[in-house]
mmCIF file of the N, C-alpha and C atoms, coordinates in Angstrom:
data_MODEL
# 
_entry.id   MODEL 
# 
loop_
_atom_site.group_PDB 
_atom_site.id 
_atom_site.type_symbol 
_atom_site.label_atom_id 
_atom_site.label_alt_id 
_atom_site.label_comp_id 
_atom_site.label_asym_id 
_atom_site.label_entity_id 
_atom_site.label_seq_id 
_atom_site.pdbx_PDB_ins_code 
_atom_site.Cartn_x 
_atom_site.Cartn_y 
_atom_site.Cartn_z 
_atom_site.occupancy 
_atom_site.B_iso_or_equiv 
_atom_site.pdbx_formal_charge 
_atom_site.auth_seq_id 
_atom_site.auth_comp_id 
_atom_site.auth_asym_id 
_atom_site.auth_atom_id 
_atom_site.pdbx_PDB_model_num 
ATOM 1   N N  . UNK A 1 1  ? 125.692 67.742 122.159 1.00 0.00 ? 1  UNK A N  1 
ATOM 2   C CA . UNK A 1 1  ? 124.832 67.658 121.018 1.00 0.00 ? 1  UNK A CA 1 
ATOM 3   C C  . UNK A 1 1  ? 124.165 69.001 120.781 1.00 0.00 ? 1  UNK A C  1 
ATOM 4   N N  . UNK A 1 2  ? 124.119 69.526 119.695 1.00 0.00 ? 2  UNK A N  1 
ATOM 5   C CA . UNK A 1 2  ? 123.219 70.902 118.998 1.00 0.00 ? 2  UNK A CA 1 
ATOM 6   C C  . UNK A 1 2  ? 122.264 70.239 118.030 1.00 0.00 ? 2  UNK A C  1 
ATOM 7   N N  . UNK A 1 3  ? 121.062 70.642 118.350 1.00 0.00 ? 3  UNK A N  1 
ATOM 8   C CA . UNK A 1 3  ? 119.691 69.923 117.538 1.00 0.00 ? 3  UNK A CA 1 
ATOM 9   C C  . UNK A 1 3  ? 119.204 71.281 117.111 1.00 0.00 ? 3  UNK A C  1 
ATOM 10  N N  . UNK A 1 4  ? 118.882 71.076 115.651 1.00 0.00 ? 4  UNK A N  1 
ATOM 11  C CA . UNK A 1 4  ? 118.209 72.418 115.056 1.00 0.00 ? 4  UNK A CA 1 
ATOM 12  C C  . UNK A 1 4  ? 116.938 71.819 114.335 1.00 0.00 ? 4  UNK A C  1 
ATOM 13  N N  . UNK A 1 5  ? 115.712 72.114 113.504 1.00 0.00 ? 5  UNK A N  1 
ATOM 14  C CA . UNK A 1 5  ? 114.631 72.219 112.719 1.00 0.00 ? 5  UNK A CA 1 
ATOM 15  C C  . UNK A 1 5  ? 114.768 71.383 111.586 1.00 0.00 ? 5  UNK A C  1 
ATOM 16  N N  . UNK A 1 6  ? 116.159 71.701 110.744 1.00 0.00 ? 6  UNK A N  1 
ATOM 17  C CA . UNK A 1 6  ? 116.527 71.277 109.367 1.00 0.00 ? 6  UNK A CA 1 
ATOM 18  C C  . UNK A 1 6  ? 117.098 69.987 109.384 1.00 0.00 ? 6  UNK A C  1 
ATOM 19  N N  . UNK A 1 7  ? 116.345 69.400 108.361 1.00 0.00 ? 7  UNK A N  1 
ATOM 20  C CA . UNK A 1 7  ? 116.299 68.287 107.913 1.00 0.00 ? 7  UNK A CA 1 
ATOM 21  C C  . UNK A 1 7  ? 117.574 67.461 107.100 1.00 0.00 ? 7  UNK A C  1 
ATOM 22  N N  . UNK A 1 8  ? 117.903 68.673 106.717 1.00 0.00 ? 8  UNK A N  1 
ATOM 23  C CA . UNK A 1 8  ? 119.733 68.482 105.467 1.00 0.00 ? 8  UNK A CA 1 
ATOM 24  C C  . UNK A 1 8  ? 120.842 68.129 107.049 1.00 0.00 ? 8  UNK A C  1 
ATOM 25  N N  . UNK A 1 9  ? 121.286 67.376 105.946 1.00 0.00 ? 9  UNK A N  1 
ATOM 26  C CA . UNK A 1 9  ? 123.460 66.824 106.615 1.00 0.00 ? 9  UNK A CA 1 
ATOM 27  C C  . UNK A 1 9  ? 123.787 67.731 107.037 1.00 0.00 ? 9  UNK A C  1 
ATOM 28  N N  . UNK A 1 10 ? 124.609 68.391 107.806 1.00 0.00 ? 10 UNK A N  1 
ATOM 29  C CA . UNK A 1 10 ? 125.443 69.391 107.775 1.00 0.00 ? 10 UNK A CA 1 
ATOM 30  C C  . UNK A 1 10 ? 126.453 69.302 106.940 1.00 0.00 ? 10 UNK A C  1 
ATOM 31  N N  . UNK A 1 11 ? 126.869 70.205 106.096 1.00 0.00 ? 11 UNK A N  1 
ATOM 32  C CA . UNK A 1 11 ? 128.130 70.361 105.484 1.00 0.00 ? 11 UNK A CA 1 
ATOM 33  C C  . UNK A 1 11 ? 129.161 71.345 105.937 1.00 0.00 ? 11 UNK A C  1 
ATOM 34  N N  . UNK A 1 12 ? 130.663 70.689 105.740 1.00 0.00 ? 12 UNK A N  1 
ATOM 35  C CA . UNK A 1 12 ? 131.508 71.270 106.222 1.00 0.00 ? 12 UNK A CA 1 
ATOM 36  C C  . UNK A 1 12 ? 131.743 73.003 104.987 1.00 0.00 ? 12 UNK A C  1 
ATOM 37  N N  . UNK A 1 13 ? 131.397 74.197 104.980 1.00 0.00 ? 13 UNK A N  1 
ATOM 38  C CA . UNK A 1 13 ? 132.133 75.059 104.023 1.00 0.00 ? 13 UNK A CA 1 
ATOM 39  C C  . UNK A 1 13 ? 133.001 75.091 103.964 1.00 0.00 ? 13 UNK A C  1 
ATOM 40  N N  . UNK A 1 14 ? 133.618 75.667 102.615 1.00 0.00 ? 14 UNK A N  1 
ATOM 41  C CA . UNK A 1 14 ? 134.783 75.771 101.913 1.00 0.00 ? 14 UNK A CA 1 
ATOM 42  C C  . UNK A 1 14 ? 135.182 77.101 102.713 1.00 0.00 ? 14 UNK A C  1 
ATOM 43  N N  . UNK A 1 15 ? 136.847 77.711 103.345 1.00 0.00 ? 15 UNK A N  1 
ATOM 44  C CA . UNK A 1 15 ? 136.777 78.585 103.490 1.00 0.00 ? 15 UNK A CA 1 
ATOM 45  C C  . UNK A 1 15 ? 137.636 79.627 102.403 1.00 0.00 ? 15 UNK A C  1 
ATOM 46  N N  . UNK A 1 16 ? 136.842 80.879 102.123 1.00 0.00 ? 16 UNK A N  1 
ATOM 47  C CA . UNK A 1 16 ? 137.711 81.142 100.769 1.00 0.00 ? 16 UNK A CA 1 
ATOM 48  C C  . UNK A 1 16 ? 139.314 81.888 101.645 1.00 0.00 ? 16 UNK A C  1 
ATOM 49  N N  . UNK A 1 17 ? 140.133 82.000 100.932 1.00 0.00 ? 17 UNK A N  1 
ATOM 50  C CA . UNK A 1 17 ? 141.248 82.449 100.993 1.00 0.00 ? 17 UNK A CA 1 
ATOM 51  C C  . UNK A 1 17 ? 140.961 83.931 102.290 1.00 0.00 ? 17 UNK A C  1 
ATOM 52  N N  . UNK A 1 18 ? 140.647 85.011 101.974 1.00 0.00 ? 18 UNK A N  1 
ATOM 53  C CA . UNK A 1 18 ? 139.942 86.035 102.162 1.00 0.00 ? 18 UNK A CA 1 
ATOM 54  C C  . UNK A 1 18 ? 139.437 86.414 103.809 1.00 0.00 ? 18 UNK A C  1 
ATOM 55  N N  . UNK A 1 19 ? 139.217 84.881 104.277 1.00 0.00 ? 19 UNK A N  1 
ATOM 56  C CA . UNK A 1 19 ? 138.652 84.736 105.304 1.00 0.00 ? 19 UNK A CA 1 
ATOM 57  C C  . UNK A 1 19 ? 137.583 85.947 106.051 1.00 0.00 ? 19 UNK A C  1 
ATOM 58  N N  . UNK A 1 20 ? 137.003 86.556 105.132 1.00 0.00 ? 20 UNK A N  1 
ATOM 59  C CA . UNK A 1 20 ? 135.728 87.638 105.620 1.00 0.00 ? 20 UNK A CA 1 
ATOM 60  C C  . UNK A 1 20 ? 134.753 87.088 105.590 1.00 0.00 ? 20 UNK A C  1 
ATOM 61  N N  . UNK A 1 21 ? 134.498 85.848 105.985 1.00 0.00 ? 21 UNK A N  1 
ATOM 62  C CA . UNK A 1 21 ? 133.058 85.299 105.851 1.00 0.00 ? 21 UNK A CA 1 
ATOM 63  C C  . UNK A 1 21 ? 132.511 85.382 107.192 1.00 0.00 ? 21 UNK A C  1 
ATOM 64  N N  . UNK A 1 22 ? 131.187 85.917 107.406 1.00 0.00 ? 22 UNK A N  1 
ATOM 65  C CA . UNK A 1 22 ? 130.535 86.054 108.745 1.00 0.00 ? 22 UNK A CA 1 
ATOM 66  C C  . UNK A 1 22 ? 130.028 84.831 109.225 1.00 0.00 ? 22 UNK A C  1 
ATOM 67  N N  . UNK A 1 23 ? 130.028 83.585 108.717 1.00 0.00 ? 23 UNK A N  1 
ATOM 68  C CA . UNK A 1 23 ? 129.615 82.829 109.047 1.00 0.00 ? 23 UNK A CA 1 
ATOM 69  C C  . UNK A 1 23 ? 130.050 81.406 108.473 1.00 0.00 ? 23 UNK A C  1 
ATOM 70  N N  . UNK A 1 24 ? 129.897 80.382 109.115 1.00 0.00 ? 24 UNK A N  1 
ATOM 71  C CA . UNK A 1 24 ? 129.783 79.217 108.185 1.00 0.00 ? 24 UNK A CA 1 
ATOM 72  C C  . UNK A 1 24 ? 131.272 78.216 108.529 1.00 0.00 ? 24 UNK A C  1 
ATOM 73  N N  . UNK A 1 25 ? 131.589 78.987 110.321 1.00 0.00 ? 25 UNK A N  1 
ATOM 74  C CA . UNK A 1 25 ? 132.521 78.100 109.966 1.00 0.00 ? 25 UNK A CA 1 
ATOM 75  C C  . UNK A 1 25 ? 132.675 77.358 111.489 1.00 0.00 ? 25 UNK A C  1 
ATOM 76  N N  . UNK A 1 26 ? 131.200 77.494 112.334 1.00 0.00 ? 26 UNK A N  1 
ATOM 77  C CA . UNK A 1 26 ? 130.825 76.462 113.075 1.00 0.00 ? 26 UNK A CA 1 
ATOM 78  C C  . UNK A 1 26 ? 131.706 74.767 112.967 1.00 0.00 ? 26 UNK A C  1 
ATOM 79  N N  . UNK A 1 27 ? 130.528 74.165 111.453 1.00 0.00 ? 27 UNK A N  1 
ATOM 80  C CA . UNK A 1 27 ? 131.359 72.966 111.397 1.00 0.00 ? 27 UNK A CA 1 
ATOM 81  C C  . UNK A 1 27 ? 132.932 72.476 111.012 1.00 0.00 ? 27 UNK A C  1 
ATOM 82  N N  . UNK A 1 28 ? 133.279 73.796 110.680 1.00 0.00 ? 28 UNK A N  1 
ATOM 83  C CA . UNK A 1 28 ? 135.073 73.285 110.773 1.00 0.00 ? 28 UNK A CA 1 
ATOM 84  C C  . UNK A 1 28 ? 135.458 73.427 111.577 1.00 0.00 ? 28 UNK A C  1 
ATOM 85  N N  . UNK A 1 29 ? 135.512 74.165 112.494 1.00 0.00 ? 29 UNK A N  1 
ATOM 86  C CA . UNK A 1 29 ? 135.983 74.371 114.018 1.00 0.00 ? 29 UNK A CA 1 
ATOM 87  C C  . UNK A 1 29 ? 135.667 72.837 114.762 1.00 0.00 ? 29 UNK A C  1 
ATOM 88  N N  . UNK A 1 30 ? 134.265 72.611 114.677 1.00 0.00 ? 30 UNK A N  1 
ATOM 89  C CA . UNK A 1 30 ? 134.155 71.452 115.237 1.00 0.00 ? 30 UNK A CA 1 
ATOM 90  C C  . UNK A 1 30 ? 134.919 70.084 114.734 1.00 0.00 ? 30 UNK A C  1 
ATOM 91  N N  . UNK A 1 31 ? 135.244 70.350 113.672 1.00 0.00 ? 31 UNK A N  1 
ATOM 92  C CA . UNK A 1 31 ? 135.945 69.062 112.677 1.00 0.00 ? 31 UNK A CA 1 
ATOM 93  C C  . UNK A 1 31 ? 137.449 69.299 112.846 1.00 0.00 ? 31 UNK A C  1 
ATOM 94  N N  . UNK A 1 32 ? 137.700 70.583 113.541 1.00 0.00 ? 32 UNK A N  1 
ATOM 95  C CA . UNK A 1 32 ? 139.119 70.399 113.824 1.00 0.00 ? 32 UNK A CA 1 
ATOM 96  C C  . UNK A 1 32 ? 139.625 70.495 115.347 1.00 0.00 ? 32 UNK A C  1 
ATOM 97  N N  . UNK A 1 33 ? 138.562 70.712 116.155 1.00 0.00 ? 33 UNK A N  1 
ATOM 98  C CA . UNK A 1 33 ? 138.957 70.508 117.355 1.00 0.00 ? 33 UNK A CA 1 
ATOM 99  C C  . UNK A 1 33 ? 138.760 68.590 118.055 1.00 0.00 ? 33 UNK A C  1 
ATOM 100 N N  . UNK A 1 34 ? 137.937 68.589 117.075 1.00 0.00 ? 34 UNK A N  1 
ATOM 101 C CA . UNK A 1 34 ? 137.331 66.838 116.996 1.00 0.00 ? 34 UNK A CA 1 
ATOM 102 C C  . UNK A 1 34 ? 138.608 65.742 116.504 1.00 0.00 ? 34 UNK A C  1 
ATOM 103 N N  . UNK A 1 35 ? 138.874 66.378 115.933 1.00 0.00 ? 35 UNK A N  1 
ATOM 104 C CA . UNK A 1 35 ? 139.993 65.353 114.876 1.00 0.00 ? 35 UNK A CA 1 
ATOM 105 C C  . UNK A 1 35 ? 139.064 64.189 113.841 1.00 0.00 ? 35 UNK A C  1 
ATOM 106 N N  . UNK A 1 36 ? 137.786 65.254 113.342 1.00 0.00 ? 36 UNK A N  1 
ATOM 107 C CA . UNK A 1 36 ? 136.658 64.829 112.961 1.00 0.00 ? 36 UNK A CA 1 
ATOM 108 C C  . UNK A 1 36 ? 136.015 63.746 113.350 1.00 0.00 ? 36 UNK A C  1 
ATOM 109 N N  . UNK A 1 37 ? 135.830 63.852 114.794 1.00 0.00 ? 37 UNK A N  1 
ATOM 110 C CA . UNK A 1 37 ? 134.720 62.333 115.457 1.00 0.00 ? 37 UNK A CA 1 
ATOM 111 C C  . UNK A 1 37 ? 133.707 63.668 115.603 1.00 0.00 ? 37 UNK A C  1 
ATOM 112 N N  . UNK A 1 38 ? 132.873 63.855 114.541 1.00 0.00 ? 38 UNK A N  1 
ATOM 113 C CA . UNK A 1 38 ? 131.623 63.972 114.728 1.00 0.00 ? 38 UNK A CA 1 
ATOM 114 C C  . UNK A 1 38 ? 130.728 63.670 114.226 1.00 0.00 ? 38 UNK A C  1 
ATOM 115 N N  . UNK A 1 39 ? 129.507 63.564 113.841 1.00 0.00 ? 39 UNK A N  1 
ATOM 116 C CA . UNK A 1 39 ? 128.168 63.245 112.940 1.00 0.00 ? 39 UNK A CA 1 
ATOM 117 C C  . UNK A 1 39 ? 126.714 63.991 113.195 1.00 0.00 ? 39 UNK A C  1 
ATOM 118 N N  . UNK A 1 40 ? 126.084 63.468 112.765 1.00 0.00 ? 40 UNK A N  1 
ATOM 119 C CA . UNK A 1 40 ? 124.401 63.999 112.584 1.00 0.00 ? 40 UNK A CA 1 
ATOM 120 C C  . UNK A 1 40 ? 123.537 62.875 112.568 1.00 0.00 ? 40 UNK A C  1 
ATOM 121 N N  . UNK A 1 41 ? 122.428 62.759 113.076 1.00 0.00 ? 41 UNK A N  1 
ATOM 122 C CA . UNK A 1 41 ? 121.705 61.821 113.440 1.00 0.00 ? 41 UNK A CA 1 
ATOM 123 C C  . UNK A 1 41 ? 120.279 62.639 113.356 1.00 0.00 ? 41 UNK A C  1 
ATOM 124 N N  . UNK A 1 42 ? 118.450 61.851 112.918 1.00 0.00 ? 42 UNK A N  1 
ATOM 125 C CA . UNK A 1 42 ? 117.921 62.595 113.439 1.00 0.00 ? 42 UNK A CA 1 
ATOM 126 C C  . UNK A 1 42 ? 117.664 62.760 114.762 1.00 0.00 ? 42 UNK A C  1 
ATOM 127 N N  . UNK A 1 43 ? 116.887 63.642 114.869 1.00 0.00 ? 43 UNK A N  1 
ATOM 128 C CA . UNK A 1 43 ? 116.712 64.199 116.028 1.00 0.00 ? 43 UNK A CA 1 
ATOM 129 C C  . UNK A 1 43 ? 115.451 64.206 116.841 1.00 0.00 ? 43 UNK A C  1 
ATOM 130 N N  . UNK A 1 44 ? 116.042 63.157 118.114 1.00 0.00 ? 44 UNK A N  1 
ATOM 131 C CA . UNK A 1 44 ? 115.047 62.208 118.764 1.00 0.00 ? 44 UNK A CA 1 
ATOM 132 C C  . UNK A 1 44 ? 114.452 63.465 120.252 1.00 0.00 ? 44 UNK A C  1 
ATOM 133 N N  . UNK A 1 45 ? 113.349 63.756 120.453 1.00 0.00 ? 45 UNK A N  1 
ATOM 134 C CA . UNK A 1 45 ? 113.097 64.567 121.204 1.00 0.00 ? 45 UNK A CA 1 
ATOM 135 C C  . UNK A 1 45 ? 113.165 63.965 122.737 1.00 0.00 ? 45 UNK A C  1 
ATOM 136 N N  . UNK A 1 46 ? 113.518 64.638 123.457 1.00 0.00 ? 46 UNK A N  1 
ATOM 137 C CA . UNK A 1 46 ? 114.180 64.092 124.942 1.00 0.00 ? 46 UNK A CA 1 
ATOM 138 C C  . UNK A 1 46 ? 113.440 65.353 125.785 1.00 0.00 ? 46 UNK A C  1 
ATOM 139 N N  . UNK A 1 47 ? 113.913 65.016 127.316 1.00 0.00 ? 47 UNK A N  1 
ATOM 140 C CA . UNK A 1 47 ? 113.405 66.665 127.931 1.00 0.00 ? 47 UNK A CA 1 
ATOM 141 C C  . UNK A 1 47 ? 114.557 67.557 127.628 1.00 0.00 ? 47 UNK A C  1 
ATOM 142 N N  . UNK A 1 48 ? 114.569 67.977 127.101 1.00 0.00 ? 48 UNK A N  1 
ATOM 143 C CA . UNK A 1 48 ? 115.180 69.453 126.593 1.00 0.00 ? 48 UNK A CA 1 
ATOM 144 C C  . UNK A 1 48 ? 114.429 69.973 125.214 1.00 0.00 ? 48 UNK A C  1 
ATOM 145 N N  . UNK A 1 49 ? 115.396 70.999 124.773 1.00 0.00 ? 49 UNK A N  1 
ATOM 146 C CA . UNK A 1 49 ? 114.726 71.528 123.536 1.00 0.00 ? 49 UNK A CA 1 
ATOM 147 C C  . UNK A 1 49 ? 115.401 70.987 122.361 1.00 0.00 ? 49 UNK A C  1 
ATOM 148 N N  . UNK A 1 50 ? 114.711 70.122 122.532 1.00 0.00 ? 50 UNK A N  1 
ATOM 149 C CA . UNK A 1 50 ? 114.975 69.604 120.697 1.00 0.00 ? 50 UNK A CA 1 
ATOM 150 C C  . UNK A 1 50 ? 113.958 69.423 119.786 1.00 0.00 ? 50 UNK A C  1 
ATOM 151 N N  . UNK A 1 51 ? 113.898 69.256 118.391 1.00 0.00 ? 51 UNK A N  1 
ATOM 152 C CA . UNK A 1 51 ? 112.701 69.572 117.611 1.00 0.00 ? 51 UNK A CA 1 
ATOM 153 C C  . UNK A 1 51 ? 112.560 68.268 116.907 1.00 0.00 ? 51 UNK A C  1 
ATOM 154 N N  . UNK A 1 52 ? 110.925 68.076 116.864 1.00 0.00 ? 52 UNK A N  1 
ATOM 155 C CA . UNK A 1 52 ? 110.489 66.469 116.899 1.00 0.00 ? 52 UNK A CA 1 
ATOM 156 C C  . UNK A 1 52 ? 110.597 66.274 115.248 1.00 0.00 ? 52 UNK A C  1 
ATOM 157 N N  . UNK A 1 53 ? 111.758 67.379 114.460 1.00 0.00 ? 53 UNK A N  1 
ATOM 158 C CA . UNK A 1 53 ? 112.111 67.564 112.932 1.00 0.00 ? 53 UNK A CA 1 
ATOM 159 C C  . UNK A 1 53 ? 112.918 68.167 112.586 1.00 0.00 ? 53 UNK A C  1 
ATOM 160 N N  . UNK A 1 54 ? 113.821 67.441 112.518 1.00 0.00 ? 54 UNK A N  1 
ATOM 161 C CA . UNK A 1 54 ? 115.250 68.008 112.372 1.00 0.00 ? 54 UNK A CA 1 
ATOM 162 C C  . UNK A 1 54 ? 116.127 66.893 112.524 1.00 0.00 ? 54 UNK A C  1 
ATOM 163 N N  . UNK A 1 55 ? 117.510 67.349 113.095 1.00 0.00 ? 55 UNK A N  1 
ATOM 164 C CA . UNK A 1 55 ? 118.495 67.034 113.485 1.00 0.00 ? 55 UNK A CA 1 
ATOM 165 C C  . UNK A 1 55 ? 119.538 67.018 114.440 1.00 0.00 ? 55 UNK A C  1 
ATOM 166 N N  . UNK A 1 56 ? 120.153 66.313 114.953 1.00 0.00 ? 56 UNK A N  1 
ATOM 167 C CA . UNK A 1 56 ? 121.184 66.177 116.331 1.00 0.00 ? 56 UNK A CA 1 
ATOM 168 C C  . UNK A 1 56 ? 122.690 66.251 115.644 1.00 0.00 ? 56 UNK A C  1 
ATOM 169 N N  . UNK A 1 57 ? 123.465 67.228 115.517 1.00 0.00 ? 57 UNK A N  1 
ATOM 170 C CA . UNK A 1 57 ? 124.810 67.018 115.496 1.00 0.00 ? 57 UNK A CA 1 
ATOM 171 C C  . UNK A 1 57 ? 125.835 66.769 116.832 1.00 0.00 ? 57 UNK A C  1 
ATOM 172 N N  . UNK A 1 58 ? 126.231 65.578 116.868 1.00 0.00 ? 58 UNK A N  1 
ATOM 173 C CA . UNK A 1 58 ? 127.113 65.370 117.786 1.00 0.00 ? 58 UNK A CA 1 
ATOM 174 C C  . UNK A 1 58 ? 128.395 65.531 117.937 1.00 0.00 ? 58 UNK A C  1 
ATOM 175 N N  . UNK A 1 59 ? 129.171 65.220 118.601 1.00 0.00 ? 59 UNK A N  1 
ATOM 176 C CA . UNK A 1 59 ? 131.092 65.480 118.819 1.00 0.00 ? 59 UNK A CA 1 
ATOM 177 C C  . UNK A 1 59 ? 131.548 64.605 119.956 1.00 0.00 ? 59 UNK A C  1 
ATOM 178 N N  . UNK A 1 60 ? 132.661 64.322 119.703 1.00 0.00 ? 60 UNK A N  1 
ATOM 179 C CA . UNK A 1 60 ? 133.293 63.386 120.744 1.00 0.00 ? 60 UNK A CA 1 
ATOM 180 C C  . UNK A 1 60 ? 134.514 64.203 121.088 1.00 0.00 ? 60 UNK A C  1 
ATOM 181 N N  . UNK A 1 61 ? 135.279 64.074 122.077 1.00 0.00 ? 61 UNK A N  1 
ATOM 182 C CA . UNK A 1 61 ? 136.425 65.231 122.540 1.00 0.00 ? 61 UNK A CA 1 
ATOM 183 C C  . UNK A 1 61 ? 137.099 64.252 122.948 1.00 0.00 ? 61 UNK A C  1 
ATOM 184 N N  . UNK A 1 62 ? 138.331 64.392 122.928 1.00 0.00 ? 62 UNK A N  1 
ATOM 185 C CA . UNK A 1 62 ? 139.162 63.466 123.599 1.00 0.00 ? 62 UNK A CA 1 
ATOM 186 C C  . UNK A 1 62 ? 139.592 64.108 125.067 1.00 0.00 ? 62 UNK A C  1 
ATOM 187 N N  . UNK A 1 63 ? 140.345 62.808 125.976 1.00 0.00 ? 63 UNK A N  1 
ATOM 188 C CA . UNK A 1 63 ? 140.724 63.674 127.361 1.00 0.00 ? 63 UNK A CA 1 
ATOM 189 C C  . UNK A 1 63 ? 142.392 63.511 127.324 1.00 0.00 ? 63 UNK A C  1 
ATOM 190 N N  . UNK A 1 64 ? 143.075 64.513 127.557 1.00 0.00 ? 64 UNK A N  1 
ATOM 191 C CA . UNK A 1 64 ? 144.549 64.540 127.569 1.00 0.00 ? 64 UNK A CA 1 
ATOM 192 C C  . UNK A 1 64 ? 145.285 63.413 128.287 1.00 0.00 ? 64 UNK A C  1 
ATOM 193 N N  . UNK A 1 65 ? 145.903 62.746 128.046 1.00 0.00 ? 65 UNK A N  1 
ATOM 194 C CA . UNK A 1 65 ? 147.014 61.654 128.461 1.00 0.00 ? 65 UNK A CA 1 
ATOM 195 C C  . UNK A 1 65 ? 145.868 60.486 128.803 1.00 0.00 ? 65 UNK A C  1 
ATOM 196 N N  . UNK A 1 66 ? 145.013 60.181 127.750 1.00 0.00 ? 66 UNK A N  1 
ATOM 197 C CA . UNK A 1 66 ? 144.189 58.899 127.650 1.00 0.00 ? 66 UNK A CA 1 
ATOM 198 C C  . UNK A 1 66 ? 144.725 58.314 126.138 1.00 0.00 ? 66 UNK A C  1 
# 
């Protein structure tokens, strides 16, 4: 789980053709190593650092020959 401040969905970006973008492509990586099992939930503060406003994005991984 990655918990940040912000309150918004995550959205997946568009990537342009070009591929010079410095950023923004966190959630596709995760949506394609996932086979998109992931989501966002808010974000419930635990002992670690998470923020008592925001959000929890999660991921599920699969395990090979399951």
């Amino acid at each position: 789980m990655v918990y940040d401040g912000d309150e918004n969905p995550p959205v997946i970006r568009e990537l342009t053709p070009e591929g010079w973008e410095q950023g923004g492509r966190g959630l596709y990586l995760v949506d394609a190593f996932t086979g998109g099992c992931w989501g966002a939930a808010p974000a419930v503060p635990y002992d670690g650092p998470a923020h008592p406003k925001g959000k929890a994005v999660w991921f599920g991984l699969s395990m090979p020959g399951r």
